[in-house]
Rosetta silent file (secondary structure, phi, psi, omega in degrees, C-alpha in Angstrom):
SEQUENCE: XXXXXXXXXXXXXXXXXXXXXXXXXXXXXXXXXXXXXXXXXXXXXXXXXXXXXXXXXXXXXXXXXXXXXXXXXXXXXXXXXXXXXXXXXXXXXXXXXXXXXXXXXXXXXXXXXXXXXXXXXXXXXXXXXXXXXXXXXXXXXXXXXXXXXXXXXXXXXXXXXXXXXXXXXXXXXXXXXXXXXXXXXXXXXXXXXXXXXXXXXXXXXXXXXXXXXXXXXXXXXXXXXXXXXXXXXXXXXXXXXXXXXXXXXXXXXXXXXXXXXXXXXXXXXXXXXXXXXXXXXXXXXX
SCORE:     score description
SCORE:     0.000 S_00000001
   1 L     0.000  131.406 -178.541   -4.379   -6.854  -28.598 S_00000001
   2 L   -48.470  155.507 -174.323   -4.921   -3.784  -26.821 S_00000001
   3 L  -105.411  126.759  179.262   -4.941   -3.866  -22.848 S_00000001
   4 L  -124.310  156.885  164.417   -8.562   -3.011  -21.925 S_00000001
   5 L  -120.190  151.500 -152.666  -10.353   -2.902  -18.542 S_00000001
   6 L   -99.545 -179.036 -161.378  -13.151   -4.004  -17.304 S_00000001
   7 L  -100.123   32.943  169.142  -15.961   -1.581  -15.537 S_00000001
   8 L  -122.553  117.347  158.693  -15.845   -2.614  -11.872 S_00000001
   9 H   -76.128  -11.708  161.759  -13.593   -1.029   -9.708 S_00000001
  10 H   -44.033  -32.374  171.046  -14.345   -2.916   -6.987 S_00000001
  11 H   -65.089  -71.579 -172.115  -12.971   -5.592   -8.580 S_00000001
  12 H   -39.511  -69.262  153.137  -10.065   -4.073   -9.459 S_00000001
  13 H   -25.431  -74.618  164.557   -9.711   -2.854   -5.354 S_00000001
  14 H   -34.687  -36.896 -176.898   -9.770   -6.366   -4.639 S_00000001
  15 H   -90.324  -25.056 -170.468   -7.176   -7.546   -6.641 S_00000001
  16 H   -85.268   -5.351 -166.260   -4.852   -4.587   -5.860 S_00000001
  17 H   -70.991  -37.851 -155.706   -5.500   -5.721   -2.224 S_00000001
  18 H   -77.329  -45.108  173.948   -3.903   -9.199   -2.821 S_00000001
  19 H   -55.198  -32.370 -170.706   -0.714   -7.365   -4.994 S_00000001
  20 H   -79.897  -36.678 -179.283   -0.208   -4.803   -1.668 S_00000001
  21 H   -87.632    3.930  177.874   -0.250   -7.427    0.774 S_00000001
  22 H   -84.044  -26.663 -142.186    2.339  -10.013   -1.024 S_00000001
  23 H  -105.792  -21.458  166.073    4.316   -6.985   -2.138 S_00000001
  24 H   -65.361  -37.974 -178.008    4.381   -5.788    1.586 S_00000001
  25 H   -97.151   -9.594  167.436    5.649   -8.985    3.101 S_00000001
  26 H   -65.603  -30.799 -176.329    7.748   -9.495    0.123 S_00000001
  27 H   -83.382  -42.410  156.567    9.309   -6.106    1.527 S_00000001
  28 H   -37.601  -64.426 -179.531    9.158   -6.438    5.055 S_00000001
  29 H   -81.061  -30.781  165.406   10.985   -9.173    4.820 S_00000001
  30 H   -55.977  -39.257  171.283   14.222   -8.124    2.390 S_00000001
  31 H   -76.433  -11.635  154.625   14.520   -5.187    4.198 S_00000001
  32 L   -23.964  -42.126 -175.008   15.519   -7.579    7.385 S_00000001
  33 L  -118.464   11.146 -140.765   19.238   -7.860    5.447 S_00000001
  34 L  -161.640  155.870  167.398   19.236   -4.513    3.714 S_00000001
  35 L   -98.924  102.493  163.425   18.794   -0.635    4.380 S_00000001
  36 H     1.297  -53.233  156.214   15.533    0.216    3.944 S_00000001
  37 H   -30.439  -71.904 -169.939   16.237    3.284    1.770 S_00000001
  38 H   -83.427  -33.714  167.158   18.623    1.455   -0.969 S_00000001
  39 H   -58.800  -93.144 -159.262   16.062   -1.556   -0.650 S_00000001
  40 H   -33.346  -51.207 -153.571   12.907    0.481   -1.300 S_00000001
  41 H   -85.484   -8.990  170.851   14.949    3.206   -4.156 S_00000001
  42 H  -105.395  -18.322 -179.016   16.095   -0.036   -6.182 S_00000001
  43 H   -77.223  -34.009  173.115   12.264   -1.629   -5.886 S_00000001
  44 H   -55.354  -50.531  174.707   11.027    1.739   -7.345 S_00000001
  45 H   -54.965  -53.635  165.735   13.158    1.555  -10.126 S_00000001
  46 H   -44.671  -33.196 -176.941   12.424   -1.961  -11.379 S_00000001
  47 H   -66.032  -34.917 -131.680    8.318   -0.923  -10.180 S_00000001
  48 H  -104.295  -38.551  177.462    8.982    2.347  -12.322 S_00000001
  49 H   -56.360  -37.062  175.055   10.860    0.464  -15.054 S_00000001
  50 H   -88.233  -32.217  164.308    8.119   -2.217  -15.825 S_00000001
  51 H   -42.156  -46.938 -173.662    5.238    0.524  -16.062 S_00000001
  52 H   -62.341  -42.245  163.543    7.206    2.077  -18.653 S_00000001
  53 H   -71.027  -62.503 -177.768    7.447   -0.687  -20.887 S_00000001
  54 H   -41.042  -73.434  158.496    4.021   -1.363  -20.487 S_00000001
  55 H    16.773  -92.579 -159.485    3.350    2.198  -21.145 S_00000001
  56 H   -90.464    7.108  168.677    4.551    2.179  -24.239 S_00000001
  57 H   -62.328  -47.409 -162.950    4.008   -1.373  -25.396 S_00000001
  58 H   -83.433  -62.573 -172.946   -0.086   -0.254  -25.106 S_00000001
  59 L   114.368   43.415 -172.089    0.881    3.258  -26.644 S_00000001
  60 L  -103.916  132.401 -178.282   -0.700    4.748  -23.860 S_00000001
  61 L   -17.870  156.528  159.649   -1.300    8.768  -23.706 S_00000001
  62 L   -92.332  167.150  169.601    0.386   10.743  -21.645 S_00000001
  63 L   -69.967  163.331 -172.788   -1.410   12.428  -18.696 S_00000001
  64 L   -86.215 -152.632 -164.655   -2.397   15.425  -18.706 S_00000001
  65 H   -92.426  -15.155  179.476    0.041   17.943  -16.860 S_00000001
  66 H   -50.747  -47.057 -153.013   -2.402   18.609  -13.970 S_00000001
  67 H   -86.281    0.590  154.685   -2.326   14.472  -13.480 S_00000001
  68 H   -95.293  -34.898  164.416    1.696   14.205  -13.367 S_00000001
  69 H   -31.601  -74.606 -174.706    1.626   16.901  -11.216 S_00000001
  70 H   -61.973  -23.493  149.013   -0.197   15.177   -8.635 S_00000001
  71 H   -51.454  -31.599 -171.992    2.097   11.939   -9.498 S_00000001
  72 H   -93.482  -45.633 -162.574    5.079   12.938   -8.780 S_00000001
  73 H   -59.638  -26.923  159.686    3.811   14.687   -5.091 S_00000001
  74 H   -49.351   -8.249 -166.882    2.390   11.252   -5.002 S_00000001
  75 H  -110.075  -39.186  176.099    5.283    9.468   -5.793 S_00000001
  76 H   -82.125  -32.458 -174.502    7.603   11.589   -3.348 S_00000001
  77 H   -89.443  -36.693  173.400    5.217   11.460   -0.542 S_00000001
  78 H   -41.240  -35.174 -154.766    4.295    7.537   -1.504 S_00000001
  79 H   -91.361  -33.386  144.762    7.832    6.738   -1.502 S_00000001
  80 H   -20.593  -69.392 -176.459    8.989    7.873    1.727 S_00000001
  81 H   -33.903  -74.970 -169.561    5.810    6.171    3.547 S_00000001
  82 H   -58.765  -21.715 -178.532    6.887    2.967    2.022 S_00000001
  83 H   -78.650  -57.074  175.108   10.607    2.695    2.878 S_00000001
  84 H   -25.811  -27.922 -133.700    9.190    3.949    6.404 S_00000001
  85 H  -117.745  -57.901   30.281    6.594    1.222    6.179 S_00000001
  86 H   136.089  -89.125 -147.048    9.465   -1.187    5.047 S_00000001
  87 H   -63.520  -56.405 -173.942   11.496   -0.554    7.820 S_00000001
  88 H   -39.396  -81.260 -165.384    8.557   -0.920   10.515 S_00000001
  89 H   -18.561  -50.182 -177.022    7.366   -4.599    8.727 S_00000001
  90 H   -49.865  -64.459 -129.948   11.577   -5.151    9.750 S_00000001
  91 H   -89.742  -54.615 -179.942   11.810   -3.692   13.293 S_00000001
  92 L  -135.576 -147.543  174.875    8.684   -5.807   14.577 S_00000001
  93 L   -78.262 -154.829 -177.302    5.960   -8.192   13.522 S_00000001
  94 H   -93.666  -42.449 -171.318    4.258   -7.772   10.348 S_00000001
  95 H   -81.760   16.142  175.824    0.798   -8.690   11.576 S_00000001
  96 H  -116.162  -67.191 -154.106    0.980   -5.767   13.828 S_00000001
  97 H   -58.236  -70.139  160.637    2.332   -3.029   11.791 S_00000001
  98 H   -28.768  -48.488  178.842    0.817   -3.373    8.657 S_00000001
  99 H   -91.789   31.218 -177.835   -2.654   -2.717    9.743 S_00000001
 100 H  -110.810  -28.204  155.071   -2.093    0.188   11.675 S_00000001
 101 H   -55.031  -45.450  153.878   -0.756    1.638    8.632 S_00000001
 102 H   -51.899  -13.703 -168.843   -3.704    0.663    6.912 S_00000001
 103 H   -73.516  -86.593  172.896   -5.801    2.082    9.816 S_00000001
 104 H   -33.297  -70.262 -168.223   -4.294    5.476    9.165 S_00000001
 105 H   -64.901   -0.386  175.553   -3.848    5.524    5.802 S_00000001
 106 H  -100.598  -45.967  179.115   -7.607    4.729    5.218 S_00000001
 107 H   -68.530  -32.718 -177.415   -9.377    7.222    7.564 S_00000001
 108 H   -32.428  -80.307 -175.217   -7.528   10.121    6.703 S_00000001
 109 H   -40.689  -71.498  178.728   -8.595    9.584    3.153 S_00000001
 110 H   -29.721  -63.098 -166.523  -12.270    8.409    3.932 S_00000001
 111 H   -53.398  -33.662 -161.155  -13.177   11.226    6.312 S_00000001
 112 H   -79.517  -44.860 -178.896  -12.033   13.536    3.833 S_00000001
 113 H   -65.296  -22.085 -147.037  -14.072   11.878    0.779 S_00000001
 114 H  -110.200  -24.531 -165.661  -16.899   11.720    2.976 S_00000001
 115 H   -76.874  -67.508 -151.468  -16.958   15.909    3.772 S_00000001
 116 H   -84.194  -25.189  168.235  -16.547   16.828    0.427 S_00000001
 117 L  -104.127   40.419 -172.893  -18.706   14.291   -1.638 S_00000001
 118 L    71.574  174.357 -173.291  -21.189   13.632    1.075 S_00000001
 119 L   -99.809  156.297 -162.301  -21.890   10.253    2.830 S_00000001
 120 L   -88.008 -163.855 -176.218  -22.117    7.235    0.805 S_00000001
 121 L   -84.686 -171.284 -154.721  -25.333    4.613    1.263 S_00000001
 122 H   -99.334  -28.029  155.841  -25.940    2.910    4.546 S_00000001
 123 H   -52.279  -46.244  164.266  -24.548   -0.168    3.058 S_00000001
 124 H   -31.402  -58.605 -166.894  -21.021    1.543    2.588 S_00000001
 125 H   -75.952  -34.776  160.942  -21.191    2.931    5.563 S_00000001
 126 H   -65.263  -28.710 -176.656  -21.734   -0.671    7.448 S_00000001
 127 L   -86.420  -28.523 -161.092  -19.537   -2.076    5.021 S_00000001
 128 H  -105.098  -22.881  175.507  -16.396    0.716    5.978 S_00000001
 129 H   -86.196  -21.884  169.011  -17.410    0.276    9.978 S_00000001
 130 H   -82.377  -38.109 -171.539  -16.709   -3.411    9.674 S_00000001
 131 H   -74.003  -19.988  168.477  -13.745   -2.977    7.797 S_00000001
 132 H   -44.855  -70.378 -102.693  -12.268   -0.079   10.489 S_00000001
 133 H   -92.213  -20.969  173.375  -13.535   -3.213   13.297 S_00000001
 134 H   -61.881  -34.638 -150.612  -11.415   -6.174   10.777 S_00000001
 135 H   -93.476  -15.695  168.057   -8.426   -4.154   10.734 S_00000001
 136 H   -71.659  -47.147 -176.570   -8.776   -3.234   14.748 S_00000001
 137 H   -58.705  -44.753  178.662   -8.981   -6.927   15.267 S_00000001
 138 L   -69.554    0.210  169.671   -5.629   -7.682   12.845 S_00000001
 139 L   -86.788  -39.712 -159.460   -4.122   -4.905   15.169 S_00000001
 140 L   -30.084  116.542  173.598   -4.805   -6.441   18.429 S_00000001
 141 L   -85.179  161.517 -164.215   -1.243   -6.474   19.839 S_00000001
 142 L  -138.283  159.078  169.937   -0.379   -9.345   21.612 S_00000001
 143 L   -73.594  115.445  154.699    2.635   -9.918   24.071 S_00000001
 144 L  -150.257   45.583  154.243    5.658  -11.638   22.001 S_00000001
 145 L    80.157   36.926 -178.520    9.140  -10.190   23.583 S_00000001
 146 L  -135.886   21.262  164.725    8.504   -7.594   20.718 S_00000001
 147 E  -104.245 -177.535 -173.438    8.344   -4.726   22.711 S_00000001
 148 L  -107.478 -159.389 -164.976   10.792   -1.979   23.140 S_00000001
 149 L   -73.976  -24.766 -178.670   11.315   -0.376   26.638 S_00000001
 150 L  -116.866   41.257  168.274    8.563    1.485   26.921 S_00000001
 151 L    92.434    7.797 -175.666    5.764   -0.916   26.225 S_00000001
 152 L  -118.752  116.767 -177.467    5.006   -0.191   22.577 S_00000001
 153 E   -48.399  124.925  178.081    5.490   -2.625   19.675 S_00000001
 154 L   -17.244 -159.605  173.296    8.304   -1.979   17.625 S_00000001
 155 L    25.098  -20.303 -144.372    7.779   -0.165   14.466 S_00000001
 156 H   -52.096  -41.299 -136.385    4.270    0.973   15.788 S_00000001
 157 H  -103.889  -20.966  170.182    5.476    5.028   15.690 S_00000001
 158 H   -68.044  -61.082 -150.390    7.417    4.178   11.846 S_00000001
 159 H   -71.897   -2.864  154.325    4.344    2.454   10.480 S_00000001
 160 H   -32.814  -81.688 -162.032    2.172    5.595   12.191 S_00000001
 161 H   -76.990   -9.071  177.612    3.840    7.969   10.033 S_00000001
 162 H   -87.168  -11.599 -167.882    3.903    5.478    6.567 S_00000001
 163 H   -87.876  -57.218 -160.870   -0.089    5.533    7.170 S_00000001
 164 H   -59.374  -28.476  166.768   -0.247    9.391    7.264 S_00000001
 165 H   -67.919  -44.892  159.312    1.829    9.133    4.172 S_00000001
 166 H   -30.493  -69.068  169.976   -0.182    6.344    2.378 S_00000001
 167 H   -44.311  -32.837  176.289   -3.003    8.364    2.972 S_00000001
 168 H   -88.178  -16.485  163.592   -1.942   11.543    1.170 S_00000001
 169 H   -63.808  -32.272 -168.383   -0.766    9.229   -1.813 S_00000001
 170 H   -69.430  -58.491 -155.542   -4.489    7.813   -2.049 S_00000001
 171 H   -60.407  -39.538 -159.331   -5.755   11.446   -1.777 S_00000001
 172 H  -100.530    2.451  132.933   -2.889   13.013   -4.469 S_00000001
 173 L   -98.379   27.076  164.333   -4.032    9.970   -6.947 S_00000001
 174 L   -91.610   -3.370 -154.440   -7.530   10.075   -6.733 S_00000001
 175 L   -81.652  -30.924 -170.631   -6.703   13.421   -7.934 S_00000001
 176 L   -81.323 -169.449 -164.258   -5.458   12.038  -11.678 S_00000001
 177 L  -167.027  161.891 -174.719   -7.176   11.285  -14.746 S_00000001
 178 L   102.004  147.222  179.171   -5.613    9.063  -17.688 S_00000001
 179 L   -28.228  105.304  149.185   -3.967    6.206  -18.372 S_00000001
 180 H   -32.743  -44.567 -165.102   -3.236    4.283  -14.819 S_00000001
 181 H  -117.601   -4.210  136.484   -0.479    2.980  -15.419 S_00000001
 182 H   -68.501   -8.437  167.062    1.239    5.755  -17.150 S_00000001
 183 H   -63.917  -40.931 -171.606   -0.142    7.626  -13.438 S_00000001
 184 H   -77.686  -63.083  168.596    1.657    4.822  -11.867 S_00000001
 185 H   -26.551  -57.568  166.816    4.780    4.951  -13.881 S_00000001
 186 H   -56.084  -28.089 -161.557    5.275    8.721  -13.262 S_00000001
 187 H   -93.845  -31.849  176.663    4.094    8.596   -9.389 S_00000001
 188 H   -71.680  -48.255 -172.601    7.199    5.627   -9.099 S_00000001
 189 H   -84.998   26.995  145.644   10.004    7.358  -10.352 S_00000001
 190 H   -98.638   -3.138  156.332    9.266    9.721   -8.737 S_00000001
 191 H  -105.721   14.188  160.414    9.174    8.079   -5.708 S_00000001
 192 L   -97.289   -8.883  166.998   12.400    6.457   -6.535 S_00000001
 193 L  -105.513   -6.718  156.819   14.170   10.051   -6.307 S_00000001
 194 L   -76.028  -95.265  171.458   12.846   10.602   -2.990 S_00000001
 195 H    -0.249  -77.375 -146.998   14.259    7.213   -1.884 S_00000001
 196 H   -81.740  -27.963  156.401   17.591    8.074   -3.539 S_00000001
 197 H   -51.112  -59.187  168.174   17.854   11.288   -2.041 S_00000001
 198 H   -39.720  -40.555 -158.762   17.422    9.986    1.479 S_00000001
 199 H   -70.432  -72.243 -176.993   19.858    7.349    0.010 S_00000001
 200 H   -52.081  -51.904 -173.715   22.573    9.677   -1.055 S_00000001
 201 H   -70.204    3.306 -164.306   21.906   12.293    2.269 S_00000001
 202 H  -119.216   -1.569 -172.149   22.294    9.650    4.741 S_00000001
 203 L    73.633    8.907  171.300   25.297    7.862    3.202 S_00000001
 204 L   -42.836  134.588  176.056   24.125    4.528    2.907 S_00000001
 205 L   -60.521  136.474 -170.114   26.026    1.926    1.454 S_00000001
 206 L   -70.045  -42.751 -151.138   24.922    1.085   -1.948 S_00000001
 207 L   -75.719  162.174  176.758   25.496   -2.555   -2.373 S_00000001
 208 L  -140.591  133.780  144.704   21.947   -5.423   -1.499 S_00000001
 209 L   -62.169  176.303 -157.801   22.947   -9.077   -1.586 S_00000001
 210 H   -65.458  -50.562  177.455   21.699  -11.302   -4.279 S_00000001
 211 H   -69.416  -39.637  176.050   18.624  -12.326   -2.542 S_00000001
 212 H   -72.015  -18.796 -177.973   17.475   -8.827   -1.618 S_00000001
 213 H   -88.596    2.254  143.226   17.729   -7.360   -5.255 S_00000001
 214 H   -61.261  -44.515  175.273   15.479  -10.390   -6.116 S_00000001
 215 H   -76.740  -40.022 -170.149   13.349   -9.843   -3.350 S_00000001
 216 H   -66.592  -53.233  147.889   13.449   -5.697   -3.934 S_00000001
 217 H    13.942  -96.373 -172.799   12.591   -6.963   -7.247 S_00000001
 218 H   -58.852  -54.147 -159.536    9.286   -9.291   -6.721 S_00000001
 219 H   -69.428  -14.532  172.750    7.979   -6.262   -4.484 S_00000001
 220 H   -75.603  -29.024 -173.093    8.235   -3.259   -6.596 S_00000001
 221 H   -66.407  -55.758  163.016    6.560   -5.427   -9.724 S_00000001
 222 H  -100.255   17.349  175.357    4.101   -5.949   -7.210 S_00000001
 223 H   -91.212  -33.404  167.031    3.063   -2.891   -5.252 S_00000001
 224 H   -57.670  -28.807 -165.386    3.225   -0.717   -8.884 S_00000001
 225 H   -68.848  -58.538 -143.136    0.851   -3.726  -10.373 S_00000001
 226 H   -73.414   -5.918 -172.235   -1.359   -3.207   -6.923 S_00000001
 227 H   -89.086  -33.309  175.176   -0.901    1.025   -7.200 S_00000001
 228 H   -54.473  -34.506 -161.083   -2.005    0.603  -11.239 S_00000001
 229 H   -82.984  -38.084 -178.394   -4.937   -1.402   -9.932 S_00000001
 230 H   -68.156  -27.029  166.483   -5.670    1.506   -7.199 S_00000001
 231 H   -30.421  -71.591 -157.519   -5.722    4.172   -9.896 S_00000001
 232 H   -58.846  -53.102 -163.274   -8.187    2.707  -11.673 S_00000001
 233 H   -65.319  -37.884  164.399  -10.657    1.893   -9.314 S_00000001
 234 H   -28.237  -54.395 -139.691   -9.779    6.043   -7.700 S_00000001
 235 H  -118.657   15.500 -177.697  -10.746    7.580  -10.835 S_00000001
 236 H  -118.348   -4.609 -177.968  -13.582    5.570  -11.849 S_00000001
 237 L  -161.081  172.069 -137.621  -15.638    5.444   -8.291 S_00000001
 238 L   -85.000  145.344 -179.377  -15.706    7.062   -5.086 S_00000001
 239 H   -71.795  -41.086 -176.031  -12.268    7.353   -2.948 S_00000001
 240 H   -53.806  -59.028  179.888  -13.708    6.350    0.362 S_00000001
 241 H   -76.653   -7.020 -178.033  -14.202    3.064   -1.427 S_00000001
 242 H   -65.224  -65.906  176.911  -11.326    2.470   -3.380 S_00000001
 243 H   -22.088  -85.922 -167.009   -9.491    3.495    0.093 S_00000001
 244 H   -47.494  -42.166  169.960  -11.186    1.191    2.105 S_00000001
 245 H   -58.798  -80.597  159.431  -11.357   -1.918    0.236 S_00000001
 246 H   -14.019  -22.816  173.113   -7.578   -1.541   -0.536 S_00000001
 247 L   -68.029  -26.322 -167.219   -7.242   -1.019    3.257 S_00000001
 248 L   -92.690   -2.554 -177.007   -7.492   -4.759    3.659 S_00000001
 249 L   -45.548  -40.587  162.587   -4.079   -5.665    2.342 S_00000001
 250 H   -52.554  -30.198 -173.382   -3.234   -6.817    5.280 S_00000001
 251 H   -50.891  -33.858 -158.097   -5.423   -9.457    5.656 S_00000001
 252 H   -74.712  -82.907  159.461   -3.057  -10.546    2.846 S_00000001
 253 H    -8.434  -91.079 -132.971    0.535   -9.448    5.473 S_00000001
 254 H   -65.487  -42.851  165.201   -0.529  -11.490    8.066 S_00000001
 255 H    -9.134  -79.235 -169.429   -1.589  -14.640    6.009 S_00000001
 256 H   -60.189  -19.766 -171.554    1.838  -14.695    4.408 S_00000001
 257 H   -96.688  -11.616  173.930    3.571  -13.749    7.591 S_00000001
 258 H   -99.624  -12.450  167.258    1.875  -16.690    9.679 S_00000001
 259 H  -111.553   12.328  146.797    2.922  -19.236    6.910 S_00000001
 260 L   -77.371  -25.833 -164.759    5.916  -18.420    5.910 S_00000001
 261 L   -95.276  -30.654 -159.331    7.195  -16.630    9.373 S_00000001
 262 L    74.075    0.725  175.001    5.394  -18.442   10.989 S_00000001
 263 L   -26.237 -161.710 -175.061    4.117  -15.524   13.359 S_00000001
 264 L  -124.895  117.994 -167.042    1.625  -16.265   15.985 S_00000001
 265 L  -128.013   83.257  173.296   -2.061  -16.001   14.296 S_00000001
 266 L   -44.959 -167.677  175.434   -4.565  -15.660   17.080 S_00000001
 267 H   -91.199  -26.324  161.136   -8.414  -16.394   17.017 S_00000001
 268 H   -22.533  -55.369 -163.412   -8.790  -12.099   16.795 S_00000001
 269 H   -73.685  -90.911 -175.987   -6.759  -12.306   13.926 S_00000001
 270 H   -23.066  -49.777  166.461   -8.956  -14.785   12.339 S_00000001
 271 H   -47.975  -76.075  168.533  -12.122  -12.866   13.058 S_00000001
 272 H     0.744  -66.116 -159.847  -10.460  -10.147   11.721 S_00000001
 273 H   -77.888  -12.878  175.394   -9.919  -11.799    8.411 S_00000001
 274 H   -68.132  -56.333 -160.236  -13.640  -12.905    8.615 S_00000001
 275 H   -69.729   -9.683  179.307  -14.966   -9.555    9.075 S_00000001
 276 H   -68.096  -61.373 -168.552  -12.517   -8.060    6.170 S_00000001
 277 H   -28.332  -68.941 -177.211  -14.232  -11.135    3.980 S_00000001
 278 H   -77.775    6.050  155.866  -17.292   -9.375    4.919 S_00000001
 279 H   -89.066  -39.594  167.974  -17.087   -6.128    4.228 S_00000001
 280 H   -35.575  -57.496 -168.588  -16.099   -6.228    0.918 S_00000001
 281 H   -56.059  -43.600  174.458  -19.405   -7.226   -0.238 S_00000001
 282 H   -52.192  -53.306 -171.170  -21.242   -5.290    2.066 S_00000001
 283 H   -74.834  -39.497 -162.112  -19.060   -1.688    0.665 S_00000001
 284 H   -63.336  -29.463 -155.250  -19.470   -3.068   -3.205 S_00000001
 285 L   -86.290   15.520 -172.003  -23.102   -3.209   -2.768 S_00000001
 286 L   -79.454    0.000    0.000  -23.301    0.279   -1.976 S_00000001
């Protein structure tokens, strides 16, 4: 039976939020035992490898050449971020990093969507100021031995620069048209030949133990499932929301990182995850 979708992206936002934040802490954590690079450049392949078979299991079109264009600089700038983004989840906690990457990689994008197609309704707008004030709360740094010498949480200046990248992947697929998930499929391997170029120039050792090419594994199957889902929602409704919703992935991080990790999950943090709860609704109903 053919694979059809249905016509709310919002939905669709939602659901990729839940794939980005398992598929983050699924990453986060693997790269812990692994080099970031050769972690991330074997999760693309497997990410870029199950798109494909879907692909052509559905028989789905190719894009047109404008919309691979902007896939692959999506895929090369995408792919970077994340092994960047990777390594930060690694270097300090998770419940820190993630949302400042998320921070970043959502205003960029918004601000921009906001100039050129105007401002969205006052719901939107209430709905995208709670979710900045969720994702400030899921930021709050907290003292836990996890800073480096000069007072700034590990990763913070890694997962900086994976936001500014995140953001220009949101920006260079809202850009496509076309099957999703041949857009995703194209935008992966091609962010698996950044990754192996870094891979190759830096001389990394090739081999991942057993557990990380399981774990490299679960997370590319699910950050391409949550980037197919991100497409969709891009190229059927406005990028500021698509962004923004999608932005919440963390809520998602920290979850998994206070019960499996066990991190430290203040009462902030909780608000946080209230006020994410309550923005969604608030941005769909715009």
């Amino acid at each position: 039976m053919p694979f059809s979708l249905p016509s709310t992206p919002v939905a669709y936002s939602i659901a990729a939020v839940f794939l980005w934040g398992a598929s983050d802490f699924s990453g986060g954590y693997g790269v812990r035992r692994a080099n970031a690079f050769v972690f991330t450049a074997f999760s693309h392949f497997c990410a870029f490898s199950l798109m494909l078979l879907i692909s052509l299991g559905e028989h789905a079109p190719l894009p047109s050449r404008a919309s691979i264009m902007w896939s692959v600089l999506a895929g090369l700038l995408g792919g970077v971020a994340l092994a960047l983004f990777y390594r930060a989840l690694a270097s300090g906690q998770m419940g820190l990093a993630a949302p400042i990457a998320a921070l970043i990689g959502a205003a960029i994008p918004t601000l921009a969507d906001i100039a050129l197609e105007g401002a969205p309704s006052r719901w939107s707008i209430a709905g995208f100021t709670l979710a900045v004030l969720a994702i400030w709360l899921i930021t709050r740094p907290e003292p836990q031995g996890n800073n480096d010498a000069t007072g700034h949480p590990k990763g913070v200046a890694m997962a900086a620069l994976a936001g500014v990248g995140f953001a220009a992947f949101y920006m260079c697929m809202h850009q496509t048209t076309g099957s999703p998930i041949f857009v995703a499929a194209i935008g992966r391997i091609a962010s698996f030949v950044a990754t192996a170029v870094v891979v190759i120039a830096t001389g990394a050792p090739l081999a991942l133990e057993l557990p990380s090419i399981g774990i490299a594994m679960l997370a590319g199957f699910l950050d391409i499932s949550g980037s197919a889902l991100y497409i969709y929602a891009s190229q059927r409704g406005r990028l500021d929301e698509a962004v923004v919703i999608t932005s919440l992935y963390p809520a998602i991080t920290v979850l998994l990182a206070r019960i499996v990790l066990k991190e430290h999950f203040s009462r902030w943090k909780f608000v946080g995850l209230l006020a994410a709860l309550a923005a969604v609704p608030m941005i769909a109903a715009g």
